[in-house]
Jmol script that loads the backbone (N, CA, C; Angstrom):
load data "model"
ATOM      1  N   UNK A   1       3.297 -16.737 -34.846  1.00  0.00           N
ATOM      2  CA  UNK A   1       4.020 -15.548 -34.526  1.00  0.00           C
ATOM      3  C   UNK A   1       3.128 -14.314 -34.663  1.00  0.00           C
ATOM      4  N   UNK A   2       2.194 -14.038 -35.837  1.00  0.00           N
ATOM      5  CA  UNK A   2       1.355 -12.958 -35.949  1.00  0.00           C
ATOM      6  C   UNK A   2       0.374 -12.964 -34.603  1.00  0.00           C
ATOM      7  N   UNK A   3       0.125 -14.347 -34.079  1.00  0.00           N
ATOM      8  CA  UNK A   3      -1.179 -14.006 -32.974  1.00  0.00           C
ATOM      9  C   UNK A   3      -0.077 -13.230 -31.781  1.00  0.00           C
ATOM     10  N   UNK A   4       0.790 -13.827 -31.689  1.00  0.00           N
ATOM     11  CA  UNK A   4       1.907 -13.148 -30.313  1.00  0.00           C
ATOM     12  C   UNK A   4       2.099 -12.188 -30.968  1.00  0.00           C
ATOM     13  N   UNK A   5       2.431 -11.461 -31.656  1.00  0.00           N
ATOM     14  CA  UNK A   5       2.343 -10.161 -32.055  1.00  0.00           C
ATOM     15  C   UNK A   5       1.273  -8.912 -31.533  1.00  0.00           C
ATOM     16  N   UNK A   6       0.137 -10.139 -32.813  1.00  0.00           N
ATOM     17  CA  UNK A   6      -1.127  -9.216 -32.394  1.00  0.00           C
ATOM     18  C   UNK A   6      -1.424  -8.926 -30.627  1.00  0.00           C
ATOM     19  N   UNK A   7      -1.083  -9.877 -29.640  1.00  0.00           N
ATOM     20  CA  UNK A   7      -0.920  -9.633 -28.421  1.00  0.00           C
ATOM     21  C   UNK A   7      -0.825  -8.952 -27.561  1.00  0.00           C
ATOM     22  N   UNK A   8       0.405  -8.923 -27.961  1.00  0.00           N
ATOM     23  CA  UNK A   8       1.862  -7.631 -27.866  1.00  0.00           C
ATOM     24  C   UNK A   8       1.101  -6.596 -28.023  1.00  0.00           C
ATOM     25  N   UNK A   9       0.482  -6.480 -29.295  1.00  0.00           N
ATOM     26  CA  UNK A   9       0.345  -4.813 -29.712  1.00  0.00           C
ATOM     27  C   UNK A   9      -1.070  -4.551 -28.918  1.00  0.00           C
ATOM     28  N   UNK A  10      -2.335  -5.377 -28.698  1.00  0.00           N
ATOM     29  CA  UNK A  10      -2.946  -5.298 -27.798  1.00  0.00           C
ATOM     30  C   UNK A  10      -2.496  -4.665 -26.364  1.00  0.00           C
ATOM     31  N   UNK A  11      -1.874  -5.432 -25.861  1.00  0.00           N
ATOM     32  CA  UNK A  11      -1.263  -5.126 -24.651  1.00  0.00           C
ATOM     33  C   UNK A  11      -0.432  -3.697 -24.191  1.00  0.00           C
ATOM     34  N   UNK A  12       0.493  -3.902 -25.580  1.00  0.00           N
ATOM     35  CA  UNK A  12       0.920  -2.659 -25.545  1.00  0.00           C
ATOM     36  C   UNK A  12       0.240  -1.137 -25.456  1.00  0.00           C
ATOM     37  N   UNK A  13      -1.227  -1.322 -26.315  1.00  0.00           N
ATOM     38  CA  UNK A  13      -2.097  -0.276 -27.093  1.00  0.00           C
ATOM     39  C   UNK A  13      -2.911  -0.139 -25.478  1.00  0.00           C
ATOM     40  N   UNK A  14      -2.772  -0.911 -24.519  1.00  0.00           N
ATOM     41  CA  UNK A  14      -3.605  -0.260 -22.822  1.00  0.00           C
ATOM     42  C   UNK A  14      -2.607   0.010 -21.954  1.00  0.00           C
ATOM     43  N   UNK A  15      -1.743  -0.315 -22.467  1.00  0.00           N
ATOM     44  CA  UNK A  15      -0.505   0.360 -21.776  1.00  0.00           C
ATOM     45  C   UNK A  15      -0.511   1.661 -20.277  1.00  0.00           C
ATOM     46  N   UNK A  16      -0.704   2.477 -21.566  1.00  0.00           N
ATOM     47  CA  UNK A  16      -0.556   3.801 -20.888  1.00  0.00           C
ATOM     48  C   UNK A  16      -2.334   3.961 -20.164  1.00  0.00           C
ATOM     49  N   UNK A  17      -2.996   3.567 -20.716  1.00  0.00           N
ATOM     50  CA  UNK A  17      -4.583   3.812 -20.356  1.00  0.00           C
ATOM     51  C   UNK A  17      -4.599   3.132 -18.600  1.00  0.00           C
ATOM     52  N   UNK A  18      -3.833   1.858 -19.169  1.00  0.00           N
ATOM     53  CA  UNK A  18      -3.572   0.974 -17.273  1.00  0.00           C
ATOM     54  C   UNK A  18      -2.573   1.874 -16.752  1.00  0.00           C
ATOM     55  N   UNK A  19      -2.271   2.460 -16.855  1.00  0.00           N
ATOM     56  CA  UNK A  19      -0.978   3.282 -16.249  1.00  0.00           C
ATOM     57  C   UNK A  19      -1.804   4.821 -15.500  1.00  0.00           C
ATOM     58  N   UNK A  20      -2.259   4.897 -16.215  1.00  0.00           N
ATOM     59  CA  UNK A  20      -3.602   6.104 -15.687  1.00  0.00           C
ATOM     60  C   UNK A  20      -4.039   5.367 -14.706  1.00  0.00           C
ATOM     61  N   UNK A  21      -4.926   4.846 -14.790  1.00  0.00           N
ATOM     62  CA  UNK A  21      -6.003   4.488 -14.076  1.00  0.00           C
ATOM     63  C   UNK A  21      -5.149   3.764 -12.786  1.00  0.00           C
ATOM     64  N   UNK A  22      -4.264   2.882 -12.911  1.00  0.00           N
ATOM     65  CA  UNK A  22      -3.006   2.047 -11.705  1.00  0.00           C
ATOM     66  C   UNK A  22      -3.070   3.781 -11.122  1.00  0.00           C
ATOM     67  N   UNK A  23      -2.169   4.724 -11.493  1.00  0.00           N
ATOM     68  CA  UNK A  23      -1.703   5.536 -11.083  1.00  0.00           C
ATOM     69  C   UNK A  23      -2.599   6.467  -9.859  1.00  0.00           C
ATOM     70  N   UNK A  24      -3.685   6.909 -11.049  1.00  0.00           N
ATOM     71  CA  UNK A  24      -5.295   7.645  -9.951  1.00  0.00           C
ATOM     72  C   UNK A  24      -5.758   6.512  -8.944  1.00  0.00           C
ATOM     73  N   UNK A  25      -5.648   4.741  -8.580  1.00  0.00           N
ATOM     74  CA  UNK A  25      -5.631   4.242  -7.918  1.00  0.00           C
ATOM     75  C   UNK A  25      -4.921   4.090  -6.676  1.00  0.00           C
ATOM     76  N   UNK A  26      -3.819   3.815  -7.014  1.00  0.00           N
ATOM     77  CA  UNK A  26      -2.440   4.038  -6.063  1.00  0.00           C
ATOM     78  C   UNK A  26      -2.633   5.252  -5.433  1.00  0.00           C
ATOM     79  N   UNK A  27      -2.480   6.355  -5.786  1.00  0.00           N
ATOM     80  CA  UNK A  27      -2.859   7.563  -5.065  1.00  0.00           C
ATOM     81  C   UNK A  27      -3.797   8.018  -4.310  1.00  0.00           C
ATOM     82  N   UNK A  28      -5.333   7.470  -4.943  1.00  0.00           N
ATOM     83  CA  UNK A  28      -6.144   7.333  -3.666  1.00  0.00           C
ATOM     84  C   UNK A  28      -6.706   6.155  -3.020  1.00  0.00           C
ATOM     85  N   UNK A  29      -5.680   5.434  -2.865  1.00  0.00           N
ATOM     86  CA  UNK A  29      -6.060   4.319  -1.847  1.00  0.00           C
ATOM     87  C   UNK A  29      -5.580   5.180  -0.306  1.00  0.00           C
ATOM     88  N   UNK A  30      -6.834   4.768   0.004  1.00  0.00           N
ATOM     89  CA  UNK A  30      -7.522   4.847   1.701  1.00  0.00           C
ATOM     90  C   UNK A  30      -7.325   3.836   2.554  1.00  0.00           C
ATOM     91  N   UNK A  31      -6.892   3.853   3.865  1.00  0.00           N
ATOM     92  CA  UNK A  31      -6.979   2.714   4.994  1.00  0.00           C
ATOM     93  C   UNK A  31      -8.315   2.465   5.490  1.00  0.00           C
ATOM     94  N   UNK A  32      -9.294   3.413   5.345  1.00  0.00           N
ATOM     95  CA  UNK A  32     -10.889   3.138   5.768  1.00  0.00           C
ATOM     96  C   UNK A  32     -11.526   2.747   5.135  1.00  0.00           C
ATOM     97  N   UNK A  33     -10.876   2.541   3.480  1.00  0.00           N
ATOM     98  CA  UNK A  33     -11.731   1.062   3.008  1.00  0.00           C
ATOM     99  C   UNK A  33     -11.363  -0.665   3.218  1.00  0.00           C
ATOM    100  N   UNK A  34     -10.269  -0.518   4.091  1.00  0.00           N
ATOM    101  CA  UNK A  34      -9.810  -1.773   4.334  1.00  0.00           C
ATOM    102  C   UNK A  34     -10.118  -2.219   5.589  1.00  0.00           C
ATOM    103  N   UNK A  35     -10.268  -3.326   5.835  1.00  0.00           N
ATOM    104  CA  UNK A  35     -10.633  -4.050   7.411  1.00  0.00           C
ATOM    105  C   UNK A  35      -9.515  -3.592   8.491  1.00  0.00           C
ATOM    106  N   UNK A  36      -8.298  -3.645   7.597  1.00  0.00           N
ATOM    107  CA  UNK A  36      -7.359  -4.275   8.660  1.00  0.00           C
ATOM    108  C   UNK A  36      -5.988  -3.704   7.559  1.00  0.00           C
ATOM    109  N   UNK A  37      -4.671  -3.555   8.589  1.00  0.00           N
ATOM    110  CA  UNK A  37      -3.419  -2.907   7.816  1.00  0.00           C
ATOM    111  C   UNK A  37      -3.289  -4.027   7.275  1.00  0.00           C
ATOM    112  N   UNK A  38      -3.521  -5.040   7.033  1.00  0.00           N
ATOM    113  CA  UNK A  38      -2.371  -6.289   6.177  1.00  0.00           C
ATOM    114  C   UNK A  38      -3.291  -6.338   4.658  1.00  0.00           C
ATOM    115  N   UNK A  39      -4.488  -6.200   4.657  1.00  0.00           N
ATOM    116  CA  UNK A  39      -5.317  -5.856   3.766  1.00  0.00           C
ATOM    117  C   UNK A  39      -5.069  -5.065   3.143  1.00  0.00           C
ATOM    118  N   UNK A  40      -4.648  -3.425   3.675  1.00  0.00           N
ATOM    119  CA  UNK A  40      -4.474  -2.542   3.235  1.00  0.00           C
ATOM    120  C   UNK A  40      -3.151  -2.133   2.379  1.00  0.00           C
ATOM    121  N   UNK A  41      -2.298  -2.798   2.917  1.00  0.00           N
ATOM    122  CA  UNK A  41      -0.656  -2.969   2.698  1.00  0.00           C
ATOM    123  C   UNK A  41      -0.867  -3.935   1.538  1.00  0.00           C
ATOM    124  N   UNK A  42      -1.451  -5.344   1.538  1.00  0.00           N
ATOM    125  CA  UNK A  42      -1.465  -6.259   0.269  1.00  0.00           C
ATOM    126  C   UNK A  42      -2.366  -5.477  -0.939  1.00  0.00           C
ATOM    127  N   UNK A  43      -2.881  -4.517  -0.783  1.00  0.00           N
ATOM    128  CA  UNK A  43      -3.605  -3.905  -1.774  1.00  0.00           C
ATOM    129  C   UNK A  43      -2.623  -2.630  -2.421  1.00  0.00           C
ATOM    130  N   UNK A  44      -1.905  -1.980  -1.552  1.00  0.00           N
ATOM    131  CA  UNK A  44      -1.079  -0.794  -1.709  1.00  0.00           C
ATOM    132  C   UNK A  44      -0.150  -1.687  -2.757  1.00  0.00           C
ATOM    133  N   UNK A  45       0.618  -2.847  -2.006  1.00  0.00           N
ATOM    134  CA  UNK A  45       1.692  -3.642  -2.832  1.00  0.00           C
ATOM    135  C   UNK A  45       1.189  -4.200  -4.178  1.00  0.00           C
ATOM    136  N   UNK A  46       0.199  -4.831  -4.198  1.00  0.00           N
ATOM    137  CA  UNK A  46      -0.597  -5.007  -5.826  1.00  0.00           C
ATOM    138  C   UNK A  46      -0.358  -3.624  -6.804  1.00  0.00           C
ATOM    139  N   UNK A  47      -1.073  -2.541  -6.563  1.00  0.00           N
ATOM    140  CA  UNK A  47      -0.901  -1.850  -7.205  1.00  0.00           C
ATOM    141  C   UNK A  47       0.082  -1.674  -7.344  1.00  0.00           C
ATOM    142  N   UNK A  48       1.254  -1.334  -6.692  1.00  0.00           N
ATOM    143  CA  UNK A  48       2.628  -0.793  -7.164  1.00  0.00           C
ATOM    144  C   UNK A  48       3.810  -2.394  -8.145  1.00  0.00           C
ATOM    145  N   UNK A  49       2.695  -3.340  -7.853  1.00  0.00           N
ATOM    146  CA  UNK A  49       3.008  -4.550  -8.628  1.00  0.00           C
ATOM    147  C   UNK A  49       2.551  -4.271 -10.188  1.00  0.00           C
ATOM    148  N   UNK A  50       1.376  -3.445  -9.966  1.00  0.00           N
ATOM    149  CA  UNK A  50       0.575  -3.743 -11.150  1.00  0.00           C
ATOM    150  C   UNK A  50       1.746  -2.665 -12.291  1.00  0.00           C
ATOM    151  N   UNK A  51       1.485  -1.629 -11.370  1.00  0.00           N
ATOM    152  CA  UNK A  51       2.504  -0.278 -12.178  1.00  0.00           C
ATOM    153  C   UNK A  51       3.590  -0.876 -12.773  1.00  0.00           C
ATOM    154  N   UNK A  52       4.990  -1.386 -11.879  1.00  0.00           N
ATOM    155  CA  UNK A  52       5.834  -2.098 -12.462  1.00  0.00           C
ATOM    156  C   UNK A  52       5.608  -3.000 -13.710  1.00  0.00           C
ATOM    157  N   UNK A  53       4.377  -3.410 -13.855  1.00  0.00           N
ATOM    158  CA  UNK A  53       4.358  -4.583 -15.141  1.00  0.00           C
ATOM    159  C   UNK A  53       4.102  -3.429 -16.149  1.00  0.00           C
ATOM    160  N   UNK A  54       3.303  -2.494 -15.705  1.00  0.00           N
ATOM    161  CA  UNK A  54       3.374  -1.428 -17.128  1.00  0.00           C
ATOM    162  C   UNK A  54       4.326  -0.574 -17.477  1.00  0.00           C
ATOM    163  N   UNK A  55       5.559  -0.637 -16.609  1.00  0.00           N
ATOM    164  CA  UNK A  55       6.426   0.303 -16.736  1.00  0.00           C
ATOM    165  C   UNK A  55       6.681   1.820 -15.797  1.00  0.00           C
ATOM    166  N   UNK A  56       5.712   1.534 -14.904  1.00  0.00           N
ATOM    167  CA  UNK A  56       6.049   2.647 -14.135  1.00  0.00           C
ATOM    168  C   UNK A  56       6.936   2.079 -12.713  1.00  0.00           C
ATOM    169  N   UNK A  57       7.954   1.987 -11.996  1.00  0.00           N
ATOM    170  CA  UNK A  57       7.853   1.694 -11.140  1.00  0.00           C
ATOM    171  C   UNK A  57       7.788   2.459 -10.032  1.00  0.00           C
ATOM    172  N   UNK A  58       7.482   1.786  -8.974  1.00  0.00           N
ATOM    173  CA  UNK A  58       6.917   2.088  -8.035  1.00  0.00           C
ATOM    174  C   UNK A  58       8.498   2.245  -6.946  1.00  0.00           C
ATOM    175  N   UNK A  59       9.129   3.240  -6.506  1.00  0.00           N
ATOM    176  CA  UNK A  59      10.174   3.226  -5.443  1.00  0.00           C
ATOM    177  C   UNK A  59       9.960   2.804  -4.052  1.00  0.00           C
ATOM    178  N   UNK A  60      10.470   2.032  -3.490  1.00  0.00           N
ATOM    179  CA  UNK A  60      10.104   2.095  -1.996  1.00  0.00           C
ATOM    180  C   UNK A  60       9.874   3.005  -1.272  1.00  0.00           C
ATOM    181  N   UNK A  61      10.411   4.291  -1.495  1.00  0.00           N
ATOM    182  CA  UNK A  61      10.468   5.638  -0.596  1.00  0.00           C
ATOM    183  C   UNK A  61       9.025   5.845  -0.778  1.00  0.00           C
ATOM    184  N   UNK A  62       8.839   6.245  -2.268  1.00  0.00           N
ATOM    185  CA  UNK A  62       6.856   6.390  -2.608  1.00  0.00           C
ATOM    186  C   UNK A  62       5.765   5.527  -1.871  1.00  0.00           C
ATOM    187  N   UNK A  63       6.614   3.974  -2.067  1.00  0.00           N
ATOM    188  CA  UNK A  63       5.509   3.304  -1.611  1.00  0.00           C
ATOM    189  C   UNK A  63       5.258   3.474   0.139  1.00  0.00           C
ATOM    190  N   UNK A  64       5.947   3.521   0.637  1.00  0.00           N
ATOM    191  CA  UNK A  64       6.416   3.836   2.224  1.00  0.00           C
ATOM    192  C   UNK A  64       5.681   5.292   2.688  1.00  0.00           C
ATOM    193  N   UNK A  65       6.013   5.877   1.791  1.00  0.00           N
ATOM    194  CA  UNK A  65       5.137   7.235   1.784  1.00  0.00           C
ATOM    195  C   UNK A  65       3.518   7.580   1.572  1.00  0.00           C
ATOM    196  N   UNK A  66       3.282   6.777   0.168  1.00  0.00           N
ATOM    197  CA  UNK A  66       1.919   6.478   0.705  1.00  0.00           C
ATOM    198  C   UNK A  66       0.892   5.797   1.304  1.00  0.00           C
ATOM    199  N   UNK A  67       2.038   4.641   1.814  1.00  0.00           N
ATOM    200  CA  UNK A  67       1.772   3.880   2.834  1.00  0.00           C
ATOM    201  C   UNK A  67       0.741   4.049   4.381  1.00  0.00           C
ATOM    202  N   UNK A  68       1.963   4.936   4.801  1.00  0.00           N
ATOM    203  CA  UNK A  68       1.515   5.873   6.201  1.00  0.00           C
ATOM    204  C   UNK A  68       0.427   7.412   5.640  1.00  0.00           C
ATOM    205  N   UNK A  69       0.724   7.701   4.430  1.00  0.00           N
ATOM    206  CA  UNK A  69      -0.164   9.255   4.079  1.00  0.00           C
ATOM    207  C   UNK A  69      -1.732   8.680   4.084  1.00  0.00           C
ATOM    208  N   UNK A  70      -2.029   7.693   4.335  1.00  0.00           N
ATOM    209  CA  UNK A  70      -3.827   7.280   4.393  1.00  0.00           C
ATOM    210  C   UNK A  70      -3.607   6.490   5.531  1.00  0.00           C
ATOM    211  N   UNK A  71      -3.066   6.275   6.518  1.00  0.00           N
ATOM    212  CA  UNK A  71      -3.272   5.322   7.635  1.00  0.00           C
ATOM    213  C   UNK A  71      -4.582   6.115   8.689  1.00  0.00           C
ATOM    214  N   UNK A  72      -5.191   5.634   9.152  1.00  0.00           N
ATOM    215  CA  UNK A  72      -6.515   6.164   9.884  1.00  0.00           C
ATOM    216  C   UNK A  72      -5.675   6.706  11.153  1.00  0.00           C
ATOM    217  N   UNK A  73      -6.255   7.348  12.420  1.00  0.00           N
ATOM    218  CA  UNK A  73      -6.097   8.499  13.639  1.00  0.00           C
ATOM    219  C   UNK A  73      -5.554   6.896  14.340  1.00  0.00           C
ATOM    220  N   UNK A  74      -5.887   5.950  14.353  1.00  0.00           N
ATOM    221  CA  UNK A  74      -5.099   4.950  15.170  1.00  0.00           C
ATOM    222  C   UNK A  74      -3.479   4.502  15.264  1.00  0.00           C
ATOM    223  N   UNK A  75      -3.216   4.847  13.805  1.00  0.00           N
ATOM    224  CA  UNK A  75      -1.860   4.433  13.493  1.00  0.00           C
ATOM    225  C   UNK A  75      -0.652   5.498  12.939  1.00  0.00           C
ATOM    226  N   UNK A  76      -1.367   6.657  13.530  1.00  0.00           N
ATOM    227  CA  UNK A  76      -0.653   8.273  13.518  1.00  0.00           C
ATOM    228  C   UNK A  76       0.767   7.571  14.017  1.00  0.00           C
ATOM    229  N   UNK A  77       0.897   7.421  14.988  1.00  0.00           N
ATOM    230  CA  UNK A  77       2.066   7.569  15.781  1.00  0.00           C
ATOM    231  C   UNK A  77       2.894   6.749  15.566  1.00  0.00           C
ATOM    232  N   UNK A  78       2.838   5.677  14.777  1.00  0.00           N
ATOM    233  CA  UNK A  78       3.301   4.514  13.913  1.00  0.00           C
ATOM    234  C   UNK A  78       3.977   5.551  12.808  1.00  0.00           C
ATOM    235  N   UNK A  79       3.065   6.292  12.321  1.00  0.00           N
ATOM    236  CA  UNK A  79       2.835   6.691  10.725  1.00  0.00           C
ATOM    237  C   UNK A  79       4.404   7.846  11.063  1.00  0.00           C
ATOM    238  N   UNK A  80       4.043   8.694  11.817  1.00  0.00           N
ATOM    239  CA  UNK A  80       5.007   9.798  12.472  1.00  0.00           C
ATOM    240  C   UNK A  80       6.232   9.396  12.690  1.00  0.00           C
ATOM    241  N   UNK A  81       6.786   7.982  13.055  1.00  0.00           N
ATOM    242  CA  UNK A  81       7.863   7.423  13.503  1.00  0.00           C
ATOM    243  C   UNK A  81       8.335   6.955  12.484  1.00  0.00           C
ATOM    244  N   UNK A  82       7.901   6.625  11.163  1.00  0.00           N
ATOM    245  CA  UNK A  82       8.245   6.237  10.209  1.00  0.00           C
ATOM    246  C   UNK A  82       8.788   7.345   9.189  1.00  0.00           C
ATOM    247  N   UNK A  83       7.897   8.498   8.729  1.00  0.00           N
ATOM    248  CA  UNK A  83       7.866   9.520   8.327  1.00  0.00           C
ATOM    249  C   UNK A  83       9.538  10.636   9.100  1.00  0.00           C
ATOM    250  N   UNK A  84       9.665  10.078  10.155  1.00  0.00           N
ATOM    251  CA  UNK A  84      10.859  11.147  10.755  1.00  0.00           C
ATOM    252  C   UNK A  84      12.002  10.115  10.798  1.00  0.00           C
ATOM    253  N   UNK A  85      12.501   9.405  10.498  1.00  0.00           N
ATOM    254  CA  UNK A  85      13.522   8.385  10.208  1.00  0.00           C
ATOM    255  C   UNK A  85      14.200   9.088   9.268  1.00  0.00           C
ATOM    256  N   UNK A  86      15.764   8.839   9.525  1.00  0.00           N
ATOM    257  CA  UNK A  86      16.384   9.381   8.665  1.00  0.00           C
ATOM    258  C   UNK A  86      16.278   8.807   7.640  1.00  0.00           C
ATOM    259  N   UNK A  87      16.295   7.604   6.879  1.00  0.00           N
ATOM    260  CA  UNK A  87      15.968   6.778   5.947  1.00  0.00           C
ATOM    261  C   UNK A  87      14.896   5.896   6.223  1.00  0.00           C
ATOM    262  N   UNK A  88      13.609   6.181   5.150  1.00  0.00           N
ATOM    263  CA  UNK A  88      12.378   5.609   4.963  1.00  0.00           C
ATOM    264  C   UNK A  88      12.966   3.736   5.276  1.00  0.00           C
ATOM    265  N   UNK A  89      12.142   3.243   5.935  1.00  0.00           N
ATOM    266  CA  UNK A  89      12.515   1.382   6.310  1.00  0.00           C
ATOM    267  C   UNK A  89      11.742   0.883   4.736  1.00  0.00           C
ATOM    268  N   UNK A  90      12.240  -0.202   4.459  1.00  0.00           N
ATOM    269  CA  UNK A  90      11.329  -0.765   3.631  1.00  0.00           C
ATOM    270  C   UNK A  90      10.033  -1.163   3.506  1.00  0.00           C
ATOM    271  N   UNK A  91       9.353  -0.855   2.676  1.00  0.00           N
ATOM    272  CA  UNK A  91       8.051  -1.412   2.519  1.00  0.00           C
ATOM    273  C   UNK A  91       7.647  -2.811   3.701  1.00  0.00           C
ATOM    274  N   UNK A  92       8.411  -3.894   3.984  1.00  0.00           N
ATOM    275  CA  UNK A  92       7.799  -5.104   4.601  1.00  0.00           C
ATOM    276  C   UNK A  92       8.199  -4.484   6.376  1.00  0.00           C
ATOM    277  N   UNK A  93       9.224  -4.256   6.144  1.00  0.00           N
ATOM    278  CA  UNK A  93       9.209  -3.239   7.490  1.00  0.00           C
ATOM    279  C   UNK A  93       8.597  -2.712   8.016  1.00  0.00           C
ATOM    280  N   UNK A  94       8.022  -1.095   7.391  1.00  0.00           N
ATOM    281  CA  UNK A  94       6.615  -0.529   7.711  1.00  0.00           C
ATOM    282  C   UNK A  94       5.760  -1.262   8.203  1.00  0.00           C
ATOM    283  N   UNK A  95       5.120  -2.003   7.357  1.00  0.00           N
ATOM    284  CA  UNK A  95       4.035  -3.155   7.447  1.00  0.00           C
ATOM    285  C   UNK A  95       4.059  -3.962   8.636  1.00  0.00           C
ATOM    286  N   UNK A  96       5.178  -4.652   8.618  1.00  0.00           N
ATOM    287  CA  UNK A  96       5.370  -5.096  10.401  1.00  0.00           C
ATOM    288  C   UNK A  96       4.864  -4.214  11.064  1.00  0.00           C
ATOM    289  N   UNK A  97       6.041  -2.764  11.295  1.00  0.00           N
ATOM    290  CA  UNK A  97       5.273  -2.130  12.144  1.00  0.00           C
ATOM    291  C   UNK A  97       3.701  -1.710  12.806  1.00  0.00           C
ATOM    292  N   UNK A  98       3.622  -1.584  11.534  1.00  0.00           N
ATOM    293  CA  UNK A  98       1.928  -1.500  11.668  1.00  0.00           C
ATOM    294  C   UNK A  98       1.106  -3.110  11.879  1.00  0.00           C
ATOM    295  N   UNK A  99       1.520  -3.632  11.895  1.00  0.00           N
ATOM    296  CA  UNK A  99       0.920  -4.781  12.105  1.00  0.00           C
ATOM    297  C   UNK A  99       1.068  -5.109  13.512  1.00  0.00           C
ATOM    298  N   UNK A 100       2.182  -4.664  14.030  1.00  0.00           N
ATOM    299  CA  UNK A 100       2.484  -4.414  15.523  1.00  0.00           C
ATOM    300  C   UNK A 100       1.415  -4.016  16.093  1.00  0.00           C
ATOM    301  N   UNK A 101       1.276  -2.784  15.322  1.00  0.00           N
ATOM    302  CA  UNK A 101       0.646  -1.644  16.492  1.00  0.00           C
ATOM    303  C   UNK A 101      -0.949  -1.945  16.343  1.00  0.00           C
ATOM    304  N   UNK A 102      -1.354  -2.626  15.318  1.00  0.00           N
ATOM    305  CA  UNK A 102      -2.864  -3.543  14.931  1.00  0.00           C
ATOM    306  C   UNK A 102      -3.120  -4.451  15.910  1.00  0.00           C
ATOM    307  N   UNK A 103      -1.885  -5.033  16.462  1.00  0.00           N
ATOM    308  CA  UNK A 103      -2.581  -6.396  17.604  1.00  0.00           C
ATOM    309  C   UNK A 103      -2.332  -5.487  19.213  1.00  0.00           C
ATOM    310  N   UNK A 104      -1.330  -4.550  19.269  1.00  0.00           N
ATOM    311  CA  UNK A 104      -1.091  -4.270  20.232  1.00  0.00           C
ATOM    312  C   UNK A 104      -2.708  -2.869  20.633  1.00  0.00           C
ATOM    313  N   UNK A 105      -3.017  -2.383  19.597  1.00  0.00           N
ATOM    314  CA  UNK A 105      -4.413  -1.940  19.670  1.00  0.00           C
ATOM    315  C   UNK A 105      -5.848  -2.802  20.030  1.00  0.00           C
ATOM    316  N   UNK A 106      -6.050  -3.721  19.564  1.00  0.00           N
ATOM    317  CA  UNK A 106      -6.828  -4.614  19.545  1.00  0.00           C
ATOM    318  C   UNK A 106      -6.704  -5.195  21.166  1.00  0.00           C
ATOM    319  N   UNK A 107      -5.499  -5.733  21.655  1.00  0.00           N
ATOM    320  CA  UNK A 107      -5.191  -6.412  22.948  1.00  0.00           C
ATOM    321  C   UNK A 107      -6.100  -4.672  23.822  1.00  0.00           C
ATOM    322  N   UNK A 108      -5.381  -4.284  23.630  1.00  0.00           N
ATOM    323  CA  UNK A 108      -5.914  -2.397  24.300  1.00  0.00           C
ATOM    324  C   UNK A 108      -7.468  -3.177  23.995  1.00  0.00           C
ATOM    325  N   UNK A 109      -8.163  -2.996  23.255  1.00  0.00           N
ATOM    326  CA  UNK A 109      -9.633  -3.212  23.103  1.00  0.00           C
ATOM    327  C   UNK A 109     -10.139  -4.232  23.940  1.00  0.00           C
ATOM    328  N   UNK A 110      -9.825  -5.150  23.532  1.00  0.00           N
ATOM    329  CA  UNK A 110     -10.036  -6.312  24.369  1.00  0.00           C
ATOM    330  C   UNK A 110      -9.803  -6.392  25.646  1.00  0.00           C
ATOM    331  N   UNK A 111      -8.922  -5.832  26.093  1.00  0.00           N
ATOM    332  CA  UNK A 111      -8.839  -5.575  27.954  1.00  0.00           C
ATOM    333  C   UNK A 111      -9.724  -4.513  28.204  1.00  0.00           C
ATOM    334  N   UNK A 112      -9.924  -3.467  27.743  1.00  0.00           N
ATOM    335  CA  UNK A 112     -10.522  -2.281  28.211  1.00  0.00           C
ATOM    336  C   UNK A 112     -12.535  -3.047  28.172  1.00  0.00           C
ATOM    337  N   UNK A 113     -12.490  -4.027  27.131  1.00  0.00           N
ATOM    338  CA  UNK A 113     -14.114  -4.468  26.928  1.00  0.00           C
ATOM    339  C   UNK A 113     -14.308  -5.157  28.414  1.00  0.00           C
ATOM    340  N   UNK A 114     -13.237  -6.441  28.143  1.00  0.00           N
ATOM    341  CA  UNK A 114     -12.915  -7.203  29.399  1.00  0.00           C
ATOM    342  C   UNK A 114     -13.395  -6.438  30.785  1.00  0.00           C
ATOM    343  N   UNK A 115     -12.811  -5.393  30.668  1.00  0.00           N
ATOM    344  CA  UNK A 115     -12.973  -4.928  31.864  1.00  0.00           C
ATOM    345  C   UNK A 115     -14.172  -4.339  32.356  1.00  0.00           C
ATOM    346  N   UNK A 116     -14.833  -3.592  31.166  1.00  0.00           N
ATOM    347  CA  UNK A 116     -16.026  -2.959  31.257  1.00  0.00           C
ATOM    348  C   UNK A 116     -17.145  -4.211  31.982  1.00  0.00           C
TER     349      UNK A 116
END
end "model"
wireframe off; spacefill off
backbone 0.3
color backbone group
């Protein structure tokens, strides 16, 4: 019982220190360090996974919000359609969307190369 204790109080005692650092993470995560939106989205969702285990949670509205607030000049108009909704869609929602507009960009690439 003392080692699960001692644990506990470990765990407890980075608490707030992981809660910093989750937090200054979450906030500046960027889409131009990621390959690709599903990358970018499974990294956004970790963190707001990670927060929840320390006690912060993470709302869908926030996460949705900073979802689209770092999406790169490709996925503006995705980002804009989401952002003007009367009610923010859920997190896996968004993500579709954008995952939409990732293959339906790419097909655009690929015909326009094609063609060249």
């Amino acid at each position: 019982m003392k080692a699960w204790s001692r644990l506990r109080d470990i765990i407890q005692d980075n608490k707030h220190s992981r809660d910093v650092t989750l937090e200054y993470d979450f906030t500046h995560v960027d889409m131009v360090d990621f390959p690709n939106v599903s990358t970018y989205c499974q990294h956004l969702k970790s963190l707001a996974d990670q927060l929840k285990n320390v006690g912060s949670l993470v709302a869908n509205h926030r996460l949705v919000l900073q979802l689209v607030s770092s999406l790169t000049e490709t996925y503006q108009g995705v980002a804009t359609l989401i952002r003007q909704r009367d009610s923010l869609p859920q997190f896996y929602h968004a993500h579709s969307m954008l995952t939409l507009e990732e293959v339906g960009h790419a097909k655009k690439v690929a015909h326009s190369s094609s063609a060249a």
